[in-house]
N, C-alpha and C positions, 0 to 999 in steps of 0.2 A: 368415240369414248363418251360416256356418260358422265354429266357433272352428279358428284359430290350431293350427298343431299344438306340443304342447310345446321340439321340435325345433325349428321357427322362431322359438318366443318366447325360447327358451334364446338363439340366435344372433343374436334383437333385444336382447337383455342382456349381451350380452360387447364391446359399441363395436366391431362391425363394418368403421366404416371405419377404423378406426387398423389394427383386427387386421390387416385386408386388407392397408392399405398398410406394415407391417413386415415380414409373413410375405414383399411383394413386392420389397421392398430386400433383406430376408435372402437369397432365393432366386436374385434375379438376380446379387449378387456371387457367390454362391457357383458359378453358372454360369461368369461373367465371369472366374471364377479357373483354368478349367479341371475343376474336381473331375468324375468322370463320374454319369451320371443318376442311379444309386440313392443316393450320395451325398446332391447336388442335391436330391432329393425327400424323405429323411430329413431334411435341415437344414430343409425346406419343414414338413414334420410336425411335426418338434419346434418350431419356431416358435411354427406358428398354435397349437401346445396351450399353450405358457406364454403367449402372447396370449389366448384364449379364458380361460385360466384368470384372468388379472389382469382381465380386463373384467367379468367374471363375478362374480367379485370382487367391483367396486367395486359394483354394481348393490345384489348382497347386504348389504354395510356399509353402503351407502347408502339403505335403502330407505328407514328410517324419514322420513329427511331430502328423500329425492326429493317422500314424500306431502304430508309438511308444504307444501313448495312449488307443489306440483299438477302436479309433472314428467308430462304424460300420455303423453309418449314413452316413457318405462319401464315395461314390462312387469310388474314387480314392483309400481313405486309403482300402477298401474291395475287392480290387483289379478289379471292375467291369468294370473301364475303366483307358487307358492306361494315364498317365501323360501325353506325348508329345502331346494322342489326347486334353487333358485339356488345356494344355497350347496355342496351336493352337487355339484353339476357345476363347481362352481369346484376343487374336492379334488381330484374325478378327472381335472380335465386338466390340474393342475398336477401329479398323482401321474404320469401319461400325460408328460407333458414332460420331468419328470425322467429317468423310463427311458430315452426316446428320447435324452435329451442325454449319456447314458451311452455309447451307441452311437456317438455321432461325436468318440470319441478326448477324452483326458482336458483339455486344453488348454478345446477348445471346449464341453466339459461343465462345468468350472468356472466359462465366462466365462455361459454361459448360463443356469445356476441362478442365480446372482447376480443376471444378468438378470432375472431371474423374480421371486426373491424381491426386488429394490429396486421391482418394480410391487406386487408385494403392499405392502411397508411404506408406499410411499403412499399406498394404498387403505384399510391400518387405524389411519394416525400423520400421518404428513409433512403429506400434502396440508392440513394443518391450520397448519399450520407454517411460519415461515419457509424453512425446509428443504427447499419443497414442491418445489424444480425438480431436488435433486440426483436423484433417483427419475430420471429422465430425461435429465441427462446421462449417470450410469454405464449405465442402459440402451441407449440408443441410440449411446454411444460403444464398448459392448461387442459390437454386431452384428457388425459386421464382422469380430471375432475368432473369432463364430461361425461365419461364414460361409467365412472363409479358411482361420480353423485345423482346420477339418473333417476329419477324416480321420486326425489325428495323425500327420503327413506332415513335423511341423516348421516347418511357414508360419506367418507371422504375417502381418500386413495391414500397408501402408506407416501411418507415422504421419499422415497430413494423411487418412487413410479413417477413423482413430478419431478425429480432431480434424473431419471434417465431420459425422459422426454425434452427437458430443458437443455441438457447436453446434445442428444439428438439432433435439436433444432439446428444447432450449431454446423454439422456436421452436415447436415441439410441445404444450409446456405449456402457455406465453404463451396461444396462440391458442383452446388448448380451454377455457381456463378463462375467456378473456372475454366471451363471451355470457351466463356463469351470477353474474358479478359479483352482482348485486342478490338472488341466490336465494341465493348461497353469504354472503350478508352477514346475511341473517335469519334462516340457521341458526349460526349462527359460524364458519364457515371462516374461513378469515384464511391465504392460504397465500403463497408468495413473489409473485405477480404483483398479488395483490388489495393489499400494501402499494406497493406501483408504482403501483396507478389504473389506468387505461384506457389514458391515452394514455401514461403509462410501459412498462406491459406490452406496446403495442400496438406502438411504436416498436423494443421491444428486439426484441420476436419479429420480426420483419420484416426489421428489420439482424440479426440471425442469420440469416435467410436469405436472405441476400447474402454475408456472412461462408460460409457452406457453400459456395455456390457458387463462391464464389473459391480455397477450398480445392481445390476439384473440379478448377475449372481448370488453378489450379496444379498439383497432381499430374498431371494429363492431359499438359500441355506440359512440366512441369519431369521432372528426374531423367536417368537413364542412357536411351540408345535416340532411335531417332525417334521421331517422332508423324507420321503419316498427314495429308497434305493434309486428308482426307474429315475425320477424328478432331477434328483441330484447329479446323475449321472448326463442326465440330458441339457442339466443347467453349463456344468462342467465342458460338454463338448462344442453347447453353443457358444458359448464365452472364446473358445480355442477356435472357432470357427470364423468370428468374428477377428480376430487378430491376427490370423492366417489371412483374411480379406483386407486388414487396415495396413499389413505389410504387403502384400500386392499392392494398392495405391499408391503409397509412401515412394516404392521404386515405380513407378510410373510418372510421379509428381516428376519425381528428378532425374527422370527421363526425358521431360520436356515435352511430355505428350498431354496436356490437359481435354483431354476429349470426352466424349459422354459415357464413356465406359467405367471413369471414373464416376459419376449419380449413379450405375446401374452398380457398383459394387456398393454404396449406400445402399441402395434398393433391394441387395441381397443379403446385407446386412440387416434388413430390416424386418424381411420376413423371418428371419433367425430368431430377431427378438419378440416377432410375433408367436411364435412357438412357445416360448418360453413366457410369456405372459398369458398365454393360454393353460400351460402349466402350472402359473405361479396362483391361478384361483383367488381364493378369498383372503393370500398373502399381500393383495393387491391395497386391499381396506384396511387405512388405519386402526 
């Protein structure tokens, strides 16, 4: 059998699908806003590199802690590739994202290192901490600053687009960290959802994503302008789609099953709201 090439074990150590699905909310607002393609795919590059870089990251800080637990999903903890090389490639694509965040006007560069560096401080502090979910609302409340104020053009993103990515975050945390409850408790983690329990974290994340949703909605229908029979209609069924997903989790919380099906129904939740921010357009912009 053929080893792995360092390229794929690098991109099985940066969490893949979060990377995926921010760089894909990042990109399709910033579609949704109008900005033109080399824009669009600049904000898509700088992205996935402060993503790559934060997963990267945690992989590396985390190894010692992964082995102890027998994470055999991690490349690093299963000795597949060397720490130094992880940590290395976490430098240079946070050094890589930096640049690039330079490039898309001063606004959207400052919201996006911030970005970057509040994943890094989870990755070497917070997640330890009660502290552990703000990493995650400023991140994922700061996206779409990214995303709209691209260009340095003076846009800003409506407020219910930082107020559904802020809630999101939450929702984000909740879920990824409840499958690892029993592992992150024998090395001492102790971060905001593990003092919540299961079915506290499980509950909040879930009604956070219902609360996003509903933000979504409302900005879709509410403010200045029409809304499109088609738009409204689609806003309406994402919203009911979303809630129909947060009551499957909610009974699986307190089923006692926290496993990764629970992130993948976030993750299905999310492309939902990618839809719908794709539709919501120039509703996006203040």
């Amino acid at each position: 059998m053929s080893h792995p090439s360092t390229a794929r074990l690098l991109f099985a150590s940066s969490h893949p699908g979060p990377t995926v699905t921010v760089t894909v909310l990042a990109t399709v607002a910033a579609a949704a806003v109008g900005h033109p393609v080399w824009l669009v795919v600049l904000v898509a590059l700088a992205v996935v590199a402060g993503q790559l870089s934060i997963g990267l990251a945690n992989d590396w800080i985390d190894a010692d802690r992964d082995r102890a637990v027998g994470r055999t999903d991690k490349p690093v903890a299963g000795g597949l590739i060397a720490v130094g090389t992880v940590r290395t490639a976490a430098f240079v694509t946070a050094g890589v994202a930096v640049v690039l965040s330079v490039l898309l006007g001063p606004v959207a560069a400052v919201a996006h290192v911030v970005l970057v560096a509040a994943g890094w401080a989870y990755d070497a502090w917070l997640k330890r901490t009660v502290w552990s979910v703000v990493p995650f609302v400023v991140a994922f409340g700061l996206l779409p600053v990214v995303a709209v104020s691209a260009g340095g053009g003076g846009a800003w993103p409506a407020w219910w687009a930082i107020a559904t990515g802020a809630v999101f975050g939450v929702a984000i945390h909740c879920t990824n960290v409840l499958p690892d409850l029993l592992d992150d408790a024998a090395t001492g983690v102790r971060g905001f959802p593990h003092r919540l329990g299961l079915r506290g974290a499980g509950v909040l994340a879930f009604g956070a994503l219902v609360v996003a949703a509903l933000l979504v909605l409302g900005g879709q229908l509410g403010g200045a302008g029409a809304t499109g029979a088609g738009a409204a209609v689609l806003a309406v069924v994402g919203t009911v789609v979303v809630v129909v997903l947060a009551v499957v989790g909610v009974r699986l919380v307190f089923a006692g099953r926290p496993k990764r099906g629970l992130f993948r129904l976030v993750i299905a939740s999310s492309l939902v709201l990618v839809v719908e921010l794709a539709v919501a357009g120039a509703r996006l912009v203040a």
